[in-house]
KENU-497640 format. One line per field, with one value per residue: x, y, z of N, C-alpha, C, O in turn; residue number from 1; residue in three letters. Coordinates in pm, whole numbers. Each point is the difference from the previous one (the first is absolute). Layout:
<rs>
n_x (X ...)
n_y (Y ...)
n_z (Z ...)
ca_x (X ...)
ca_y (Y ...)
ca_z (Z ...)
c_x (X ...)
c_y (Y ...)
c_z (Z ...)
o_x (X ...)
o_y (Y ...)
o_z (Z ...)
resi (NUM ...)
resn (ALA ...)
</rs>
This chain:
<rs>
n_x (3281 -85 -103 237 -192 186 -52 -12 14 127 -95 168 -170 226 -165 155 50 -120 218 -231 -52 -86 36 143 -200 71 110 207 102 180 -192 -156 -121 -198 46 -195 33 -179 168 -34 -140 173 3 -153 -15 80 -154 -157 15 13 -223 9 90 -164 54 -279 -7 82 -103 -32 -146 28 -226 35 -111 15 174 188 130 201 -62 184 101 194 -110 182 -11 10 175 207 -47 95 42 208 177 121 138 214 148 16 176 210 55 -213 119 99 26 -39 195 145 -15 117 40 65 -106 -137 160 -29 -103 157)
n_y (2739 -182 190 -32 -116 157 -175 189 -281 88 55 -31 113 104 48 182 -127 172 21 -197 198 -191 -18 101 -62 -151 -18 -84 147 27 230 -224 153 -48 184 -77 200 41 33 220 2 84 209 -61 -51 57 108 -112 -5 95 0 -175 -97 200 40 -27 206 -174 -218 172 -126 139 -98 145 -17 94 -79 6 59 -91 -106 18 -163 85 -158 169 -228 78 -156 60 -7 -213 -179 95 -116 -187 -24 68 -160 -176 31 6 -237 74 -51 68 7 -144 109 -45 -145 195 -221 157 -37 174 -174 -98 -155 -154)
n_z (3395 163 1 8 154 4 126 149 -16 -74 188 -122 192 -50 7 -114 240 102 12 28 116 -126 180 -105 -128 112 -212 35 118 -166 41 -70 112 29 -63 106 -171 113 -118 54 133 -108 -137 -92 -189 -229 -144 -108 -251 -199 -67 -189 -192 -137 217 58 -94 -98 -69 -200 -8 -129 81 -203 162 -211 -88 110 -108 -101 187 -155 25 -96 174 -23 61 229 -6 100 -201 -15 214 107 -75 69 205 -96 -102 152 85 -78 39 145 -202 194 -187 131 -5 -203 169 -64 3 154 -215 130 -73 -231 78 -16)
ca_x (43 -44 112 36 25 38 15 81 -89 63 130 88 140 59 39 124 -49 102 -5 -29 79 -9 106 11 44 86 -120 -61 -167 -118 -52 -88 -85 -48 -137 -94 -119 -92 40 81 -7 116 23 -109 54 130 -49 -52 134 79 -40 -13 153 146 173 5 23 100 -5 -88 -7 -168 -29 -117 -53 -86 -104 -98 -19 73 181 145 113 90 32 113 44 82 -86 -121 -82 -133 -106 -82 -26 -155 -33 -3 -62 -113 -36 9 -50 -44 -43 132 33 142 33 110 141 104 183 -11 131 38 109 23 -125 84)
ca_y (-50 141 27 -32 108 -44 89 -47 -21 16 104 -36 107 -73 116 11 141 77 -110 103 17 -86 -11 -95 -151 -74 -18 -114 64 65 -161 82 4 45 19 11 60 50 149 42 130 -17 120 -8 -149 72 89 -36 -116 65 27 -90 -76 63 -83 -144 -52 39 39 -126 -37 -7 -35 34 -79 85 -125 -90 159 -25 55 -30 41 -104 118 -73 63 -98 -135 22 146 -76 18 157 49 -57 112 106 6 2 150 121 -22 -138 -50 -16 -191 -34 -158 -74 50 -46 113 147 -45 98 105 145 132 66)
ca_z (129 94 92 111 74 86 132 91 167 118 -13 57 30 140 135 155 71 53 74 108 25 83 -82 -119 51 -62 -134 50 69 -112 -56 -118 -9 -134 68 -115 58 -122 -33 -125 94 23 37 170 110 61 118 117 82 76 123 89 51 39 -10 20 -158 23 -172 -35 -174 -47 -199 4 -134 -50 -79 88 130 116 32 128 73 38 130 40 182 41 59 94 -26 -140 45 45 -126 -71 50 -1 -145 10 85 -54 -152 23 -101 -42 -41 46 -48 52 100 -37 8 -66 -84 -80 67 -96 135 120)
c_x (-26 159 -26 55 88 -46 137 -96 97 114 123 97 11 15 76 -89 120 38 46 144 4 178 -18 23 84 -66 -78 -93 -112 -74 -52 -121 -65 -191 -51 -111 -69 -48 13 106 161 28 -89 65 154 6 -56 135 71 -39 -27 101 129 123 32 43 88 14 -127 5 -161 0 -160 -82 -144 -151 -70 4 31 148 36 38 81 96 102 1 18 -74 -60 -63 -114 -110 -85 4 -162 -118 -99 -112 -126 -93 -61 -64 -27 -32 122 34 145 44 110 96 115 126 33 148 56 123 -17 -106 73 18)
c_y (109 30 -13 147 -64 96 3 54 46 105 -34 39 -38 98 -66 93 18 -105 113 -54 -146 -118 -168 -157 -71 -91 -146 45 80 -103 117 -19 -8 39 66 88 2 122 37 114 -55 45 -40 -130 65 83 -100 -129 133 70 -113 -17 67 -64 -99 -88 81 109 -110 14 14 -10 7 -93 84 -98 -72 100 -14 57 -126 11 -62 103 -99 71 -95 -100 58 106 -21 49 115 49 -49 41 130 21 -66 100 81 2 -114 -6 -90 -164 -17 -96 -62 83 -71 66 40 -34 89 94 154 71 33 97)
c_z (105 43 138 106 136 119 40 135 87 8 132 26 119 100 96 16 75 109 183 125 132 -73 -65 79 -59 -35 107 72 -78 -61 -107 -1 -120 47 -164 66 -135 -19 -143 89 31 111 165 17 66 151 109 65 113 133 96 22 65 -29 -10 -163 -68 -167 -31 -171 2 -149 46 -148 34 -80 161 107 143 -9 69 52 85 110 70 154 50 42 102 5 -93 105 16 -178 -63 103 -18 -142 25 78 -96 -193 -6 -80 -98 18 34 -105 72 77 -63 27 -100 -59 -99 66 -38 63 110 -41)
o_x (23 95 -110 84 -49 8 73 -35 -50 87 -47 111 -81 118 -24 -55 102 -99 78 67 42 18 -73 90 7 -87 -121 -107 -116 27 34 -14 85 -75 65 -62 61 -106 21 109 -23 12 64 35 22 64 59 33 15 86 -16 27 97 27 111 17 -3 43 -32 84 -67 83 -65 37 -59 -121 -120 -76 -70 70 -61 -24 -50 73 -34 5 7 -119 -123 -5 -85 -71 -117 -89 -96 -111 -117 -99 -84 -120 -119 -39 65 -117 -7 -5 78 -74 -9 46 -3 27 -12 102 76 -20 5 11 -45 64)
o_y (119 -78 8 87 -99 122 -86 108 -45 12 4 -17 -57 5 -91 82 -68 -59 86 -103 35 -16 -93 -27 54 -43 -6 -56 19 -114 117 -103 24 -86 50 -41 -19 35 -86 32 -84 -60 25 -23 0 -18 14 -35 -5 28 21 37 -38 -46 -48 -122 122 114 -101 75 -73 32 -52 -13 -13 12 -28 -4 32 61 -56 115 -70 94 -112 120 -99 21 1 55 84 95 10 79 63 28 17 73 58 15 30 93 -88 25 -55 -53 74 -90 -11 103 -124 120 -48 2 -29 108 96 122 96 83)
o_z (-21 12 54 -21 54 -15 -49 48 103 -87 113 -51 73 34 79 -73 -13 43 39 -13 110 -121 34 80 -111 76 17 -24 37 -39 -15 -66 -85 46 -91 97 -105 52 -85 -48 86 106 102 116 121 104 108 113 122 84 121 114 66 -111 -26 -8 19 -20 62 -49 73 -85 91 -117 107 21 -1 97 97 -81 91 39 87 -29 38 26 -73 23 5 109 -29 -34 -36 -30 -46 -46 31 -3 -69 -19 -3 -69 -57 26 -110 111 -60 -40 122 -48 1 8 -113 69 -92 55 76 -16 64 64)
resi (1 2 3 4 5 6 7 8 9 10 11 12 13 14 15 16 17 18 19 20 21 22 23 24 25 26 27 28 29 30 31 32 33 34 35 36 37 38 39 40 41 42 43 44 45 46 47 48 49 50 51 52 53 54 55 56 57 58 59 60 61 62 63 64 65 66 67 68 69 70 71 72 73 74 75 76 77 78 79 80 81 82 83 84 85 86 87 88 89 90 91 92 93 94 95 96 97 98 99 100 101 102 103 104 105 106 107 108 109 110)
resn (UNK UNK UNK UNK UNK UNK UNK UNK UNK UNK UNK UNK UNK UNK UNK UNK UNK UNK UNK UNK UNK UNK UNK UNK UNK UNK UNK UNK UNK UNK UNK UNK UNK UNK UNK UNK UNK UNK UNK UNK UNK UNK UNK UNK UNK UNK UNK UNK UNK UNK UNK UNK UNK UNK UNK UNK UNK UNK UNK UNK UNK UNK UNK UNK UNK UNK UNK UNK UNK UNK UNK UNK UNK UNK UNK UNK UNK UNK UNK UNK UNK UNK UNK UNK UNK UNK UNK UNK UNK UNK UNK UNK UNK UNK UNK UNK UNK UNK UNK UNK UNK UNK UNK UNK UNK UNK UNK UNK UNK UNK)
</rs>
């Protein structure tokens, strides 16, 4: 019988980042972004979110899947900050795939 090789495709770490000093929305105005870049490079999408959004985001969740060579990422800020945010990320990592705007139903990220 051949043996069986498992990958693990994907690595799934959650970065709290440091939460910047713009103050906290009350959850009904937080929303959740989910943007898709094509990368292995983590570490350069982190750095360039952060030179594009600054304060404008608040914490995010990245999952790097290594097998198709992209990144995630799930970016919580306010209803009215999605625009100059999506904004800012086509500016700055025009290769970057938007997906769903949703309310942000995660209390335990306050």
């Amino acid at each position: 019988m051949a043996s069986r090789q498992f990958h693990h495709q994907s690595t799934y770490s959650p970065l709290l980042m440091a939460r910047h000093a713009a103050p906290q929305a009350p959850l009904a105005e937080s929303v959740q972004l989910t943007l898709r870049v094509e990368t292995r490079d983590a570490l350069g999408v982190r750095r360039a979110l952060h030179a594009a959004l600054g304060d404008s985001v608040d914490i995010y969740v990245m999952k790097v899947d290594h097998a198709r060579a992209c990144v995630t990422l799930s970016l919580r800020t306010t209803r009215s900050g999605v625009d100059s945010l999506m904004h800012a990320i086509m500016r700055d990592l025009p290769g970057a795939e938007f997906g769903r705007v949703q309310p942000s139903i995660s209390a335990a990220t306050h």
